[in-house]
Backbone bond lengths (Angstrom), bond angles and torsions (degrees), N, CA, C in turn:
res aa  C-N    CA-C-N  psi(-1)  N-CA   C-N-CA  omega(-1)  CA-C   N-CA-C  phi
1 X - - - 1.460 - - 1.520 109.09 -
2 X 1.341 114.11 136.80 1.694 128.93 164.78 1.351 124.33 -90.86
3 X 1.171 96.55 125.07 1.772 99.49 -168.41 1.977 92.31 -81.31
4 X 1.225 105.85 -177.36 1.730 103.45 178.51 1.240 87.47 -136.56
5 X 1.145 122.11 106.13 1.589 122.98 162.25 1.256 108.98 -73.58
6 X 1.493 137.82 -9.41 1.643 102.54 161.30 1.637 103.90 -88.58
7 X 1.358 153.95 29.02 1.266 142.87 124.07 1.647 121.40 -28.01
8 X 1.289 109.12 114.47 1.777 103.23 172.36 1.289 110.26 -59.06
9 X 0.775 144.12 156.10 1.743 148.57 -159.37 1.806 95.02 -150.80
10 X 1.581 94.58 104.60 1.435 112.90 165.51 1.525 123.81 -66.24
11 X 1.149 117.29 123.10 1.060 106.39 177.11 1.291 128.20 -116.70
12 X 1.322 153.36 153.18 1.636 133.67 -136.39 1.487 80.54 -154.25
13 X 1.472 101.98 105.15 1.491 123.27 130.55 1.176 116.61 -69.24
14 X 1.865 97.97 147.64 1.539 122.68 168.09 1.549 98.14 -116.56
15 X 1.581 126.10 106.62 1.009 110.49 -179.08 1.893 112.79 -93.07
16 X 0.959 141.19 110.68 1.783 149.05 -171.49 1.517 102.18 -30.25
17 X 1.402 118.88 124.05 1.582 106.27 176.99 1.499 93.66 -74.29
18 X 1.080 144.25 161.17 1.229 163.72 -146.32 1.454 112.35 -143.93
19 X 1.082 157.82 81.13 1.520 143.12 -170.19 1.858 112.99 -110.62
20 X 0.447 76.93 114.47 1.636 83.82 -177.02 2.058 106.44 -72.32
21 X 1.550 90.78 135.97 1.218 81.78 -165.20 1.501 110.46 -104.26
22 X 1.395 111.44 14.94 1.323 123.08 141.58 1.573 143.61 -5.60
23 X 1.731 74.58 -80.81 1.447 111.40 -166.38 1.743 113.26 -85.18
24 X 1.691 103.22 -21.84 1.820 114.43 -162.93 2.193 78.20 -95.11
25 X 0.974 99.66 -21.52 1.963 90.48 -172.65 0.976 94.32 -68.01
26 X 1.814 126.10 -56.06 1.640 140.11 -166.76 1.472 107.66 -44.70
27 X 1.626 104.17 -43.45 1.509 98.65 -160.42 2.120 103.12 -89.93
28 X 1.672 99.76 -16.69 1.444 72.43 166.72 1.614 119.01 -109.14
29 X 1.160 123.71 23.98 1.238 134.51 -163.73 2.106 92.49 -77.12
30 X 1.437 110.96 -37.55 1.192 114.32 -157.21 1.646 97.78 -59.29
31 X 1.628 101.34 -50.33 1.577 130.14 174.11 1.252 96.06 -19.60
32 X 1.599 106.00 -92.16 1.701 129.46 -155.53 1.576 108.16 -51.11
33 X 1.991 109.64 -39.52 1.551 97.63 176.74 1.416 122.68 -60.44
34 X 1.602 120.69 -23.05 1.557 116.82 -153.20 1.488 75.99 -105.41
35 X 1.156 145.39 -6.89 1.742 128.91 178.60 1.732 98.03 -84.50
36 X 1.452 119.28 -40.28 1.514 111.13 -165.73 1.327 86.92 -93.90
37 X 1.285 152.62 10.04 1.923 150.34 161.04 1.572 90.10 -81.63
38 X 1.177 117.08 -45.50 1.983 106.61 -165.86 1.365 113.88 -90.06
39 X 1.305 125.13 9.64 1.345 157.99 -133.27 1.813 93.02 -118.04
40 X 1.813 91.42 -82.54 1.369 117.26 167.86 1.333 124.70 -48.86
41 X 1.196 108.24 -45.50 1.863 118.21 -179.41 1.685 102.38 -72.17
42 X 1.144 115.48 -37.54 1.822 123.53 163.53 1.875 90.90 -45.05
43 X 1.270 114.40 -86.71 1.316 113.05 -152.49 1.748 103.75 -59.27
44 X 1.566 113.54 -45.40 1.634 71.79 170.06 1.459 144.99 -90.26
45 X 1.422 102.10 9.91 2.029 113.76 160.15 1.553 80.59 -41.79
46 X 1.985 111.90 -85.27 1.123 111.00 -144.87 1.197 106.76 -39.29
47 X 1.129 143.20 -58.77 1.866 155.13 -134.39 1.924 85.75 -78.73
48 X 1.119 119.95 -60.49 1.599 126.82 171.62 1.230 103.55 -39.34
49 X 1.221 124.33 -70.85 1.856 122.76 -157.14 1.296 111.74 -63.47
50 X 1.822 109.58 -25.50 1.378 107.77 -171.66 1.624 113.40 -76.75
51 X 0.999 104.01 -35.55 1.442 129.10 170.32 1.755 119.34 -43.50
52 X 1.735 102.30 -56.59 0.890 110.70 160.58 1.519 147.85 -44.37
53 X 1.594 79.63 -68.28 1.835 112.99 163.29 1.084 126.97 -85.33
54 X 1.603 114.94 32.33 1.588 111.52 -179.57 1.543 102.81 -66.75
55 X 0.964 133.21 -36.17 1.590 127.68 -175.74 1.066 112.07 -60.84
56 X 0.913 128.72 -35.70 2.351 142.05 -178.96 1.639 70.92 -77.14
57 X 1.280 142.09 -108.60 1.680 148.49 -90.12 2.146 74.77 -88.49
58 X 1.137 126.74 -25.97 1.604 115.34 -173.32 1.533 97.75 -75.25
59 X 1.546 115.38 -38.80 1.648 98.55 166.47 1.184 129.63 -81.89
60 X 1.307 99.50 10.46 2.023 89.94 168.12 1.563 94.70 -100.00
61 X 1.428 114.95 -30.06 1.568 94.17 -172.47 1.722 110.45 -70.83
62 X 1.172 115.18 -20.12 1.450 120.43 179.07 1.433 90.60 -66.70
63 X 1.309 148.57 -76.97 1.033 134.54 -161.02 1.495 109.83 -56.11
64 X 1.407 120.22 -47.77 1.497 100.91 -173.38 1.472 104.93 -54.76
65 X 1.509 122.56 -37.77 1.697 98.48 -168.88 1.458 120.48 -84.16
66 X 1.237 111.90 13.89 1.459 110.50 -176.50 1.791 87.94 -103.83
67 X 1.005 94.05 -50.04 2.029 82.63 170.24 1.828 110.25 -44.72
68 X 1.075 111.30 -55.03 1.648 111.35 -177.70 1.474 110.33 -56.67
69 X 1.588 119.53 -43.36 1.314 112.84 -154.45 1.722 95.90 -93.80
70 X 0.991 115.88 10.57 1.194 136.02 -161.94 1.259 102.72 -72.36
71 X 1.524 124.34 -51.92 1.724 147.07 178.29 1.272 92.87 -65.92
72 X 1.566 153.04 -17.23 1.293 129.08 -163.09 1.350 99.17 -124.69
73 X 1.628 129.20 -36.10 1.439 138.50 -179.04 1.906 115.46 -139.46
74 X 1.066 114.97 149.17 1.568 114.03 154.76 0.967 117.34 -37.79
75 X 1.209 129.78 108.00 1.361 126.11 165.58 1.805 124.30 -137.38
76 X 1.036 120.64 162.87 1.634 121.86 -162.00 1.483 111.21 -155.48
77 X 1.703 115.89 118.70 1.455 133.40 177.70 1.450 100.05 -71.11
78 X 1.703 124.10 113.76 1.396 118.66 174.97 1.638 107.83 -74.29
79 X 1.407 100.81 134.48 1.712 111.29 -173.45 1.583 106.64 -61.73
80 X 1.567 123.71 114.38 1.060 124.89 169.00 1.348 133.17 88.20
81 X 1.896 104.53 2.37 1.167 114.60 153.27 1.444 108.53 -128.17
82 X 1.275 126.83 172.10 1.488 132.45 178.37 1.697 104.80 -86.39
83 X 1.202 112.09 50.41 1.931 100.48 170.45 1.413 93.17 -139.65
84 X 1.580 92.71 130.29 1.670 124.44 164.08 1.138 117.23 -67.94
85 X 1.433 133.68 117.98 1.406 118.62 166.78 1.956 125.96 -88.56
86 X 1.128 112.16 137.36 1.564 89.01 177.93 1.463 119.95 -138.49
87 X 0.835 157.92 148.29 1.594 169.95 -53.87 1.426 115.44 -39.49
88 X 1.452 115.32 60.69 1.602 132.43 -165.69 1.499 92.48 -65.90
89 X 1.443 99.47 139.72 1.677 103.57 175.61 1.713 114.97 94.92
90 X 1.293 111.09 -19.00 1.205 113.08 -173.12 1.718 113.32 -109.08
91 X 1.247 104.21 165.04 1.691 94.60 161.09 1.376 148.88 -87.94
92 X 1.276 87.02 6.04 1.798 102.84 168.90 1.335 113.73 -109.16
93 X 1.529 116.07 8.13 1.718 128.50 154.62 1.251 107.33 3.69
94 X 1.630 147.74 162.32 1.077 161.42 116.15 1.556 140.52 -168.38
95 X 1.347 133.85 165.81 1.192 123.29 -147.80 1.607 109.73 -123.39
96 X 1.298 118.94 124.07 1.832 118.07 -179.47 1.661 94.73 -95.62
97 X 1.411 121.84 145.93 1.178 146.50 -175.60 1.634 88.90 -126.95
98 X 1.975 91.16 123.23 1.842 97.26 173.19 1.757 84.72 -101.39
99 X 1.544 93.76 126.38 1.501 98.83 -177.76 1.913 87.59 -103.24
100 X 1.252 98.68 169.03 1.544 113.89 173.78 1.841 123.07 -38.11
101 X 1.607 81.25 -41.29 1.612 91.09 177.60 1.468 120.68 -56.26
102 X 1.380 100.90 -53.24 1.279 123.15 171.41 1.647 142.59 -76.83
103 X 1.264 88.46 30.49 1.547 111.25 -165.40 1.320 108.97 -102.59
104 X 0.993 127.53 146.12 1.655 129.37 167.18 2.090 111.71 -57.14
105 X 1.715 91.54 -56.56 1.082 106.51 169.99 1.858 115.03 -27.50
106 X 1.328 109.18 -45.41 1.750 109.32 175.35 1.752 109.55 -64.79
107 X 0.880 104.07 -23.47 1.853 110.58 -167.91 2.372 101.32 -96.76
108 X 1.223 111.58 -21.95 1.245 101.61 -164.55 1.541 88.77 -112.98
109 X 1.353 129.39 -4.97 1.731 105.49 170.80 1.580 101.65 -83.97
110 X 1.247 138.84 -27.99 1.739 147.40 -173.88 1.718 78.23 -58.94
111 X 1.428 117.51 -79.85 1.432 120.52 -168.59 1.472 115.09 -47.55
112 X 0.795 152.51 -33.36 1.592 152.99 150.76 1.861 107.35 -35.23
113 X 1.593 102.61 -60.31 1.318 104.20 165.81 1.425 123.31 -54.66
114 X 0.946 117.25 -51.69 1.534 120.19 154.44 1.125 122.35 -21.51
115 X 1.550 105.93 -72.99 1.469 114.38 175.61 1.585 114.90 -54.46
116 X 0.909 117.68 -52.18 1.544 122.30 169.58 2.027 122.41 -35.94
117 X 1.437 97.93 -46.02 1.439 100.35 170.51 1.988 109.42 -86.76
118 X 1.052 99.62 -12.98 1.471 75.96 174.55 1.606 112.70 -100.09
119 X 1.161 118.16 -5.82 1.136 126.57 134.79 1.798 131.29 -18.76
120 X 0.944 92.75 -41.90 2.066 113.62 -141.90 2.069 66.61 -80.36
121 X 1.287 120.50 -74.69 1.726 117.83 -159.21 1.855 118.72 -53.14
122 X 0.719 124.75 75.61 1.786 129.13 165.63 1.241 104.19 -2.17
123 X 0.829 145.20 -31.14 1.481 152.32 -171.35 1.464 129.09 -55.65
124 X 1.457 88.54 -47.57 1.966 124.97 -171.77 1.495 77.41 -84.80
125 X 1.210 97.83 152.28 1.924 137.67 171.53 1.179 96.91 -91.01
126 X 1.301 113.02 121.35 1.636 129.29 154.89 1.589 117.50 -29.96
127 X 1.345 96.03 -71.13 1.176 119.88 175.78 1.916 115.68 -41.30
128 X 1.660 108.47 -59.71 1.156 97.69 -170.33 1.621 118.01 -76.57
129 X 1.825 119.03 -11.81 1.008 119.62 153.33 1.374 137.19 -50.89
130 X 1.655 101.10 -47.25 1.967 86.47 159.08 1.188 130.22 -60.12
131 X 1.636 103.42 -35.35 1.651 120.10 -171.82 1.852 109.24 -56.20
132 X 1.214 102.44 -27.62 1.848 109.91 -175.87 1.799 95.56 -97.28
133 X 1.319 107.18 -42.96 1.893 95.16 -178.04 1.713 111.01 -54.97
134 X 1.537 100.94 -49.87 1.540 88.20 -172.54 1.645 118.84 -71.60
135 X 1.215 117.60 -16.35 1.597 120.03 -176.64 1.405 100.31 -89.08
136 X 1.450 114.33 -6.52 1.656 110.63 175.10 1.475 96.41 -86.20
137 X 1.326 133.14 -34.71 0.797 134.35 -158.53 1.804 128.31 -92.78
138 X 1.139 95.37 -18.38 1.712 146.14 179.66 1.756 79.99 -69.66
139 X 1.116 107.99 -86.49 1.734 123.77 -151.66 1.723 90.24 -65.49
140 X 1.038 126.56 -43.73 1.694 109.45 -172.99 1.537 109.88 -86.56
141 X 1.190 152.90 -3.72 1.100 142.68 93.61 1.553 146.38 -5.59
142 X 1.250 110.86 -48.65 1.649 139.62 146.99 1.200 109.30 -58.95
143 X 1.098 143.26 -62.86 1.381 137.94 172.17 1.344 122.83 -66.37
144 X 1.141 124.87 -25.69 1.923 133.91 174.89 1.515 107.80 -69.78
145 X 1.743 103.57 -31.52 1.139 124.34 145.92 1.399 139.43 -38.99
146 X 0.922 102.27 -85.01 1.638 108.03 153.18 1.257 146.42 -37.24
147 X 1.760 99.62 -40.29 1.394 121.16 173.84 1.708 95.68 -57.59
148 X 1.830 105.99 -71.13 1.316 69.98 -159.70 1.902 137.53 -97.23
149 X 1.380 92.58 29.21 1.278 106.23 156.62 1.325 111.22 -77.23
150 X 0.984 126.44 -22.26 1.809 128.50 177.37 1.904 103.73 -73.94
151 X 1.224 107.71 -41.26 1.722 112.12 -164.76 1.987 77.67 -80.91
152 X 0.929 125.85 -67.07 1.849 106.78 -163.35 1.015 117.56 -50.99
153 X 1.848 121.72 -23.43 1.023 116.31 -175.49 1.905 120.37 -77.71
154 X 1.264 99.33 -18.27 1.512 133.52 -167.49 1.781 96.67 -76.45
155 X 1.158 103.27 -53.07 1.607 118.70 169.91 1.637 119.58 -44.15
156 X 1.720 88.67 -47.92 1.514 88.39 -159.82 1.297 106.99 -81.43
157 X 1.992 106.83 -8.06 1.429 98.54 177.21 1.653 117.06 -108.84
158 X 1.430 107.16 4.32 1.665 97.88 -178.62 1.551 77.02 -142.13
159 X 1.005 154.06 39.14 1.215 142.62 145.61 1.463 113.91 73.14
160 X 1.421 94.75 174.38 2.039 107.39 -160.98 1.742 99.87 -53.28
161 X 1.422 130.69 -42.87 1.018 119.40 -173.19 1.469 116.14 -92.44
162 X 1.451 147.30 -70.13 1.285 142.96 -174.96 1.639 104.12 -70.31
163 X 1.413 130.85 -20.86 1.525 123.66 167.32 1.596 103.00 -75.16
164 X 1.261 125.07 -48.62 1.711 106.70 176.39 1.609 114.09 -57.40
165 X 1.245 109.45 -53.92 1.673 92.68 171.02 1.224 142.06 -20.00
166 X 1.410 99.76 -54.35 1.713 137.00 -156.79 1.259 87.45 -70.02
167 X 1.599 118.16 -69.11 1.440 143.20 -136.55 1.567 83.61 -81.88
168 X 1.243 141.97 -69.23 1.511 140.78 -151.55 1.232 108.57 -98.15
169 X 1.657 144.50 -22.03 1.199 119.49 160.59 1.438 122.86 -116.12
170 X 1.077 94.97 4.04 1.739 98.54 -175.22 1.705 108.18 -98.88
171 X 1.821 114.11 -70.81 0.938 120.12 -173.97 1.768 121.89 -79.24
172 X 1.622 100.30 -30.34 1.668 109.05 168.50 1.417 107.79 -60.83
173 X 1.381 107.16 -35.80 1.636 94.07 -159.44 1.753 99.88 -90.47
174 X 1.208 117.30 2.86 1.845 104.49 176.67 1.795 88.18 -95.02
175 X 1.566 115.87 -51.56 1.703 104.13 -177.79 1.431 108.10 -49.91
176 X 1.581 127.03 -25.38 1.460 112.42 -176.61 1.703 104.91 -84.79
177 X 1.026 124.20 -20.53 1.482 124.68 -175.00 1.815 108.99 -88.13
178 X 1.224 111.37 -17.26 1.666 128.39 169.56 1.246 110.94 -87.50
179 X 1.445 123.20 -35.32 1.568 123.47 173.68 1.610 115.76 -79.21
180 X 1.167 112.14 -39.99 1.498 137.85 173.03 1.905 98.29 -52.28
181 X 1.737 114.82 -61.39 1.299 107.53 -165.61 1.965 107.26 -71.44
182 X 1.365 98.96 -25.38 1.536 115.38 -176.17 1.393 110.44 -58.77
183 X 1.311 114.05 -64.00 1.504 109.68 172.71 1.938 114.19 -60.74
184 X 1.226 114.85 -53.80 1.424 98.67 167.72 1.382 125.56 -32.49
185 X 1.229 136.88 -46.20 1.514 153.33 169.46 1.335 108.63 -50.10
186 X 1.327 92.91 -67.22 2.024 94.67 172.24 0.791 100.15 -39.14
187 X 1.639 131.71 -61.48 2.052 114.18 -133.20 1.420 87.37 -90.88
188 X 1.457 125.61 -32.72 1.726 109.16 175.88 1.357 130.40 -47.98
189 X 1.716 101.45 -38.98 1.702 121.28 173.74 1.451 106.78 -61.82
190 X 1.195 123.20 -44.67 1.461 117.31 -176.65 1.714 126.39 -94.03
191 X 1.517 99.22 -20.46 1.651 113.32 155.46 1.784 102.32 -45.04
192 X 1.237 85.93 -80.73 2.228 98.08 -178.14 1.046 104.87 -39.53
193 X 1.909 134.57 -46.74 1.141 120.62 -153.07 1.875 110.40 81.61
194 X 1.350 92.92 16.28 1.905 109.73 -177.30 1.881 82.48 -60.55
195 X 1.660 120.37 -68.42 1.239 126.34 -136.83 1.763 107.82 -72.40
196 X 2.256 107.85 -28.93 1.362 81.78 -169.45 2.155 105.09 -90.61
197 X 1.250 95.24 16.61 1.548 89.98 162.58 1.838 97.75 -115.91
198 X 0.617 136.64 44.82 1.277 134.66 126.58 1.484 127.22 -87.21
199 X 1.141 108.49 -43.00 1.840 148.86 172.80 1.827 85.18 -49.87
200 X 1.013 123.97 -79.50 1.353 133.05 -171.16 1.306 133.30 -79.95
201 X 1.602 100.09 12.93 1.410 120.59 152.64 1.730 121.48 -90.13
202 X 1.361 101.60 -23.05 1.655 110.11 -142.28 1.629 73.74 -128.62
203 X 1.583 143.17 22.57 0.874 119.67 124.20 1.354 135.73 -78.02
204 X 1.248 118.19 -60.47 1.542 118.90 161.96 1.996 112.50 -2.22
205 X 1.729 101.10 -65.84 1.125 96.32 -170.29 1.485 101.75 -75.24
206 X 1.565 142.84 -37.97 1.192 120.88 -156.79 1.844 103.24 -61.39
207 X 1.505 114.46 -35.31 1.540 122.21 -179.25 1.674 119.63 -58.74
208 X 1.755 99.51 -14.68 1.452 99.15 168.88 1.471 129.40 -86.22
209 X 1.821 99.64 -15.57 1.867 113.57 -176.85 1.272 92.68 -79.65
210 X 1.706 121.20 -33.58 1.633 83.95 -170.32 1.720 121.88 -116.05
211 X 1.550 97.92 16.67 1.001 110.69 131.93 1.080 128.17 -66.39
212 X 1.255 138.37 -53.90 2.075 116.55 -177.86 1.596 106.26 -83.25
């Protein structure tokens, strides 16, 4: 075969689309600011309402702990105030009042603020910021919990005067300063992303225990 060199001979460029990543950051930068602004305005409703409604959110926590302490003693959420009653029926009966101080509600509006400034850096994951607010928030709840199942229990064993002591400034206040440092740790581990590569270290080995 003969080629014809006077044939024009097409030739087909592919020219590279080129996108500058400039311009694709610019256009979602607007995105990401008004998602971490509605983000922030979320956490301070919450931090506001709690503030507000500490009297409503102290009677739900009264009810949740009279539900908990419920499995170990008689106990009863008084309608319309925040005090638990516990050993109903008996004669050493008596009643804990969650006053403001003693509320979770005081410990999770600071953390909202929290959440709010770590917010502010582009850097941090949306995602793992809720993921550490609510498990911060989870555990100091759990412990306000605890606390004051720890102070009635303190009561029921050294009585209204040297068991409240014990129970509310001595032993409540190290479980509140252990629950307090506990959740800080969490939300740092899961801010960094410390916990889900820890998580994905300590699988490998958990898949080897139950394997052998």
């Amino acid at each position: 075969m003969h080629s014809d060199a006077s044939r024009t001979r097409i030739r087909v460029t592919v020219r590279p689309r080129v996108t500058s990543p400039g311009r694709h950051a610019a256009r979602r930068a607007p995105s990401t600011t008004r998602t971490r602004l509605v983000f922030m305005a979320v956490l301070a409703s919450i931090a506001v309402l709690l503030v507000v409604f500490q009297h409503q959110f102290r009677d739900l926590e009264a009810v949740f702990a009279a539900h908990l302490c419920s499995v170990i003693t008689p106990t009863l959420a008084a309608p319309g105030a925040p005090i638990v009653w516990f050993g109903l029926g008996t004669p050493n009966g008596f009643g804990l009042e969650i006053t403001p101080d003693c509320s979770s509600a005081l410990l999770i509006a600071p953390l909202c603020v929290l959440g709010i400034l770590l917010m502010i850096p582009r850097k941090l994951s949306l995602r793992r910021v809720w993921a550490g607010l609510a498990v911060a928030a989870a555990l100091l709840v759990a412990g306000n919990m605890a606390r004051i199942g720890l102070i009635a229990e303190m009561i029921h064993l050294y009585g209204l005067g040297a068991g409240y002591q014990l129970g509310h400034l001595v032993l409540g206040s190290l479980l509140s300063i252990v629950c307090i440092a506990t959740s800080m740790v969490a939300l740092t581990l899961i801010v960094t992303g410390r916990a889900a590569n820890w998580a994905l270290r300590a699988l490998p080995h958990a898949r080897r225990g139950v394997a052998a």
